[in-house]
N, C-alpha and C positions, 0 to 999 in steps of 0.2 A: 124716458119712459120704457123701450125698447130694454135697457137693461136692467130695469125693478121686473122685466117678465123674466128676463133671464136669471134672475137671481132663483127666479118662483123655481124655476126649472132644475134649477144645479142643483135643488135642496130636496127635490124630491129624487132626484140621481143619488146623492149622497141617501137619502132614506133608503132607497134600492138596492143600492150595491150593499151598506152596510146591513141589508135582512137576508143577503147572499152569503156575503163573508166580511170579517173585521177589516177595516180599510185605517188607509192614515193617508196624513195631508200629502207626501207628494206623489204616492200612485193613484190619490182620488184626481190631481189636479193632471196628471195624465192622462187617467180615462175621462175627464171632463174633454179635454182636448180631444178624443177621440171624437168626439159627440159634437165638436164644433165649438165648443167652451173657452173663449180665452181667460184664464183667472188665476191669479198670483198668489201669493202665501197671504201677501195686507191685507188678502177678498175672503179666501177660503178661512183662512184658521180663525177670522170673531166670526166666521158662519158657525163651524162647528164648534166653536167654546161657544154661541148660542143657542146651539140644537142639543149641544150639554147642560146647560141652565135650562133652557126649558123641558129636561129629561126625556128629549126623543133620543137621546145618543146617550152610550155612558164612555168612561174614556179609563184605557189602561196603559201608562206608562210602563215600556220596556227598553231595555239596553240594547241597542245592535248596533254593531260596529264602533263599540265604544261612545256612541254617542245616544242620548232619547229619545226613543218616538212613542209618538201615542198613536195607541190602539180603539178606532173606534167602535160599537157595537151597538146596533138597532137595540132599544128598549121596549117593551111591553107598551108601553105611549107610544112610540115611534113606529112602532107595528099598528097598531091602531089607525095612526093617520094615516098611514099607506096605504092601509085599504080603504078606509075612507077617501080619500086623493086620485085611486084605480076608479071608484065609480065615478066619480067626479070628471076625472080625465075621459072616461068610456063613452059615457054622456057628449060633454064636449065635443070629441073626435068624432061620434055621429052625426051630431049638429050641424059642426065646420064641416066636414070632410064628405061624410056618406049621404047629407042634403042638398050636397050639389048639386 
């Protein structure tokens, strides 16, 4: 159970970072780890080929270092829930937090 909240979490990190700037899998799954996040390419990459299908993300492959990555980037939907997700979360953190 613990980690179906942590999944909630990583995905709204990933919506964050990617309406800051274009992200890819392994400097998302590093800054995941900054934040306390253990999660591997088998976790992360059907995350974001889902948040692709569902068109919160869109995806740009490029060449570096000879090899492909893709480029992710918050879409007009994926901007939407983020802020939808901010009040939500805002709410929450008063609740839990500032009703103590």
């Amino acid at each position: 159970m613990i980690r179906n909240l942590e999944l909630a979490f990583i995905k709204l990190h990933i919506l964050y970072h990617a309406n800051i700037e274009e992200i890819f899998g392994v400097g998302m799954m590093e800054e995941l780890e900054r934040h306390g996040y253990t999660i591997g390419p088998g976790t992360l990459y059907p995350i974001l080929a889902k948040m692709e299908k569902g068109r919160l993300l869109s995806c740009e492959a490029r060449t570096v270092n000879r090899k492909q990555r893709k480029y992710y980037h918050i879409t007009v939907a994926g901007g939407s829930v983020l802020n939808e997700m901010k009040h939500k979360i805002m709410e929450l953190y008063k609740e839990i937090i500032v009703k103590q």
